[in-house]
C-alpha positions in Angstrom: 0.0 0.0 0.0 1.0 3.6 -1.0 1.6 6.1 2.1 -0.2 9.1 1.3 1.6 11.9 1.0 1.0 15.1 3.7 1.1 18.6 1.5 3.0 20.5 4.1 1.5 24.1 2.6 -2.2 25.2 2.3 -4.4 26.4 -0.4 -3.8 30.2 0.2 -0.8 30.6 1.9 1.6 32.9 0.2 5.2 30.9 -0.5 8.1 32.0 -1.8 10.6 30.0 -3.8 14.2 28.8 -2.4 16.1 29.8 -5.0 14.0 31.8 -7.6 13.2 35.3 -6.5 9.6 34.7 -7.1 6.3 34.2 -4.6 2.5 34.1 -5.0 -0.2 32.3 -3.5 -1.0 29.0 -3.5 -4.5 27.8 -5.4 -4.3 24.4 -6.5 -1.8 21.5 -4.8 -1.2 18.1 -5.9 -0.1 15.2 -3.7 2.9 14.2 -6.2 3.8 15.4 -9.9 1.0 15.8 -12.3 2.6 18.0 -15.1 4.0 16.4 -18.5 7.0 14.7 -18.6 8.3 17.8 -21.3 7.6 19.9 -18.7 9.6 17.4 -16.3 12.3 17.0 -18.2 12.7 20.8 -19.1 14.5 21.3 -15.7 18.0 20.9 -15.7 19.4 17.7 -14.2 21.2 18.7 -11.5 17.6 21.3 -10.0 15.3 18.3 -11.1 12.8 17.8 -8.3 12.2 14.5 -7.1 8.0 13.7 -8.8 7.3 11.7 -5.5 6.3 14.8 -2.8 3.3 17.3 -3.4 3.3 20.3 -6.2 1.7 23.8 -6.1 -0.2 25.9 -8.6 0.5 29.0 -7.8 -0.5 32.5 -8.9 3.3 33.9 -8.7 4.7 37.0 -9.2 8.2 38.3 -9.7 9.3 42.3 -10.0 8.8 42.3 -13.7 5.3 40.0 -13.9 2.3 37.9 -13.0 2.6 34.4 -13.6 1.0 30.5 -13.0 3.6 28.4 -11.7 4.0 24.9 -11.0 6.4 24.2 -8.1 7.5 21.4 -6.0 7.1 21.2 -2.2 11.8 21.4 -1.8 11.2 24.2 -3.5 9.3 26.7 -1.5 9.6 28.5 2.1 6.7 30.2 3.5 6.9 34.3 2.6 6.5 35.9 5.8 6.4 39.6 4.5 2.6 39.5 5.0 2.7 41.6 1.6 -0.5 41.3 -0.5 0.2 39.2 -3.8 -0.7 41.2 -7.2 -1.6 38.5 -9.7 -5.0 39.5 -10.8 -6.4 35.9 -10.4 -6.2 36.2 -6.7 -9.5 38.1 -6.5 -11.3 35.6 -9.1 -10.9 32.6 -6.7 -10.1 34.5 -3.3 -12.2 37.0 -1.5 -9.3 38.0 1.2 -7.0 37.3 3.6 -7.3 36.4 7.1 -4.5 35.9 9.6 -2.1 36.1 6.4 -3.7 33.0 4.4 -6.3 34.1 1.4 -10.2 32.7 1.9 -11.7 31.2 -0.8 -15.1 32.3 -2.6 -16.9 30.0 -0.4 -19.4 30.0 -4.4 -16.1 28.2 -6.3 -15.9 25.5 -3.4 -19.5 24.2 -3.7 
């Protein structure tokens, strides 16, 4: 039997990535990789991220733009800069923050 896999980050919380000077809010997770393998094998070698631990959809942003990323669970810290994110999408699915993590539209959950 499969041990299922804990996502240790929320649907809302804001991240930030380890190495990539990018964070946005988290909308969509997935308990192990669920992209295609192009995608997959896009990423250099030696930064590939294992497949077996949970990815993020996220609504990122970086100085320059707004963005939908796709990131592994090694790869992301929590932002604690308890900045707003930007990306317009937030307020399509999101209504708000409380205590730092974005609501959802209770409408888009039902």
């Amino acid at each position: 039997m499969t041990e299922m896999k804990r996502a240790k980050f929320q649907i809302g919380q804001v991240v930030k990535h380890r190495v990539y000077s990018f964070r946005g809010v988290i909308f969509d997770v997935d308990p192990e990789f669920d992209n295609s393998e192009e995608w997959y094998d896009a990423i250099p070698e030696d930064v590939r991220p294992r497949k077996d631990q949970p990815f993020y959809h996220l609504f990122a942003e970086n100085d320059e733009t707004e963005y939908v990323a796709y990131v592994s669970e090694q790869n992301l810290l929590e932002d604690d800069s308890n900045e707003p994110v930007r990306h317009p999408q937030v307020r399509q699915i999101f209504k708000g923050r409380k205590s730092g993590i974005y609501q959802p539209i209770d409408d888009l959950l039902n």
